[in-house]
C-alpha positions as CSV (number, residue, x, y, z in Angstrom):
1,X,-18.0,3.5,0.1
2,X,-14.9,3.6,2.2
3,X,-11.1,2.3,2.0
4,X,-9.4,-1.3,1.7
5,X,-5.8,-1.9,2.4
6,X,-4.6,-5.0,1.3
7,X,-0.8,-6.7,0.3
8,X,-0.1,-6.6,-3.6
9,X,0.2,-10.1,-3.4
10,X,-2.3,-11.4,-6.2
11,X,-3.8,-14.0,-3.5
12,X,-7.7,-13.1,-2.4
13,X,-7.3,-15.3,1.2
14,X,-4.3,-12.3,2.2
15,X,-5.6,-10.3,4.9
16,X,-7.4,-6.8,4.6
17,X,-8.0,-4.2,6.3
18,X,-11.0,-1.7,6.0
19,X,-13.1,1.7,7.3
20,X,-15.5,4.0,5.9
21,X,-13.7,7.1,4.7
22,X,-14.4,8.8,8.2
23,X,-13.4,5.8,10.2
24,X,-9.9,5.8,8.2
25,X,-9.6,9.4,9.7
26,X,-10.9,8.9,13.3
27,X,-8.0,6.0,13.2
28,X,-5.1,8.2,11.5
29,X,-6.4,11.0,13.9
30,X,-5.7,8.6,17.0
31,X,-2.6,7.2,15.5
32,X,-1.3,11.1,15.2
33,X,-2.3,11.6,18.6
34,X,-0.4,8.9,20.2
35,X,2.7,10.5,18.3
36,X,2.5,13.3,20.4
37,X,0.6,15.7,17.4
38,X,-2.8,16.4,16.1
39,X,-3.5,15.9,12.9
40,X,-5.9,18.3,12.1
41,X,-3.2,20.8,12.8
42,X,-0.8,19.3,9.7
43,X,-0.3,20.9,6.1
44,X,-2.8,18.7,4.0
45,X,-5.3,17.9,7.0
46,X,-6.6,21.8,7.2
47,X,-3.5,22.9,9.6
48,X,-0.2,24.6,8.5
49,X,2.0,22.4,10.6
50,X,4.7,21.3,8.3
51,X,5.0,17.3,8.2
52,X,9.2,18.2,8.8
53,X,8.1,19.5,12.3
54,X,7.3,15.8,13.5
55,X,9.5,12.8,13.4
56,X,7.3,9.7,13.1
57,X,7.8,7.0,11.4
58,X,3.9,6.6,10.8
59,X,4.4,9.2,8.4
60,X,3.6,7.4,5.2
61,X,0.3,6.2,6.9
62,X,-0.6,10.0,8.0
63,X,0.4,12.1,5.8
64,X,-1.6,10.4,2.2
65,X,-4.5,11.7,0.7
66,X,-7.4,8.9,1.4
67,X,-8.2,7.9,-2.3
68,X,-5.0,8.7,-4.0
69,X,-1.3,9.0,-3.4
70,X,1.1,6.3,-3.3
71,X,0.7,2.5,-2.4
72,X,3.6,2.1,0.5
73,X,6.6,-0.3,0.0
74,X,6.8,-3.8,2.1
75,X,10.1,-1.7,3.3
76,X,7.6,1.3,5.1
77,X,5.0,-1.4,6.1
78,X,8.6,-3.1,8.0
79,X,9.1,-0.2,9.5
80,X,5.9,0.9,10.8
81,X,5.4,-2.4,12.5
82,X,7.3,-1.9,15.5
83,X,5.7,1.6,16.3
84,X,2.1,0.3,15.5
85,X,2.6,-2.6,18.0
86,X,4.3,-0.5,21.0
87,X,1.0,2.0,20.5
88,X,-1.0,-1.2,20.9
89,X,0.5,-2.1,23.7
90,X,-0.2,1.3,25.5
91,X,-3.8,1.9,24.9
92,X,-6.3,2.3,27.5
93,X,-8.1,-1.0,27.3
94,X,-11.0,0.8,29.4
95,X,-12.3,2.9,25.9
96,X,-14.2,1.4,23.5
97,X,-13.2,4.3,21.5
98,X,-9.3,3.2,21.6
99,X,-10.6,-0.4,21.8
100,X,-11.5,-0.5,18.7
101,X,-8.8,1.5,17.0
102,X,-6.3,-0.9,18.7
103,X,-8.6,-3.7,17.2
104,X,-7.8,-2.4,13.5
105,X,-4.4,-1.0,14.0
106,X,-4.1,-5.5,14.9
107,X,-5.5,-6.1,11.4
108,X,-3.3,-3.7,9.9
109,X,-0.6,-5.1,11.5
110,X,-1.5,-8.3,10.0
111,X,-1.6,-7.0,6.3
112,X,1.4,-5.0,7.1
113,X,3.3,-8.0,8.2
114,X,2.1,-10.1,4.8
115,X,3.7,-7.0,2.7
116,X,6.9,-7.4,4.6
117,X,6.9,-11.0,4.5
118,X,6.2,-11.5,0.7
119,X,7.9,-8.4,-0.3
120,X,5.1,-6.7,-1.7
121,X,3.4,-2.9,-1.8
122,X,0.3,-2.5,0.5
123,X,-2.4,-1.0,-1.8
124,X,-5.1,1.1,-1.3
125,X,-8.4,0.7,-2.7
């Protein structure tokens, strides 16, 4: 059991994106922490921080329940794509850990860019 992204494009060859439900988190929570915040300490995640006290543009990707909440527009998936690649570009290539979060946050990129490209939602499933 776990969590697929994909693009809303009807065509089974697109690229995906996957993680067990607790891999999806360990990768949001390193995603949050590269934006300067923890996650654990934000209004849905078991904090109080409000989501208005942090300016990402990640947002859409963090703050979503896991197995329900809204699809995100190829317009979000456009504007995500810069921030996910500058993060890429500053891990610490010396952690596995971080490794392989960069590694997914790559295949992401590559389902993000399909949504942008065909104009289409990326869907969780």
């Amino acid at each position: 059991m776990g969590i697929l992204l994909f693009p809303g494009d009807g065509n089974v060859n697109s690229p995906d994106v996957d993680w067990s439900y607790s891999g999806f988190s360990a990768f949001r929570t390193w995603l949050a922490q590269a934006e300067g915040f923890v996650l654990a300490d934000m209004y849905g995640f078991g904090g109080e921080r409000p989501w208005s006290s942090v300016s990402t543009t990640l947002e859409p990707l963090l703050d979503r329940p896991d197995d329900a909440g809204p699809d995100l527009t190829s317009a979000q998936c456009a504007a995500m794509l810069p921030r996910l690649e500058a993060i890429i570009d500053q891990r610490d290539d010396s952690d596995p850990v971080a490794r392989r979060h960069a590694d997914d946050a790559r295949r992401l990129i590559a389902v993000m860019r399909v949504c942008r490209e065909k104009d289409v939602d990326l869907y969780f499933g």
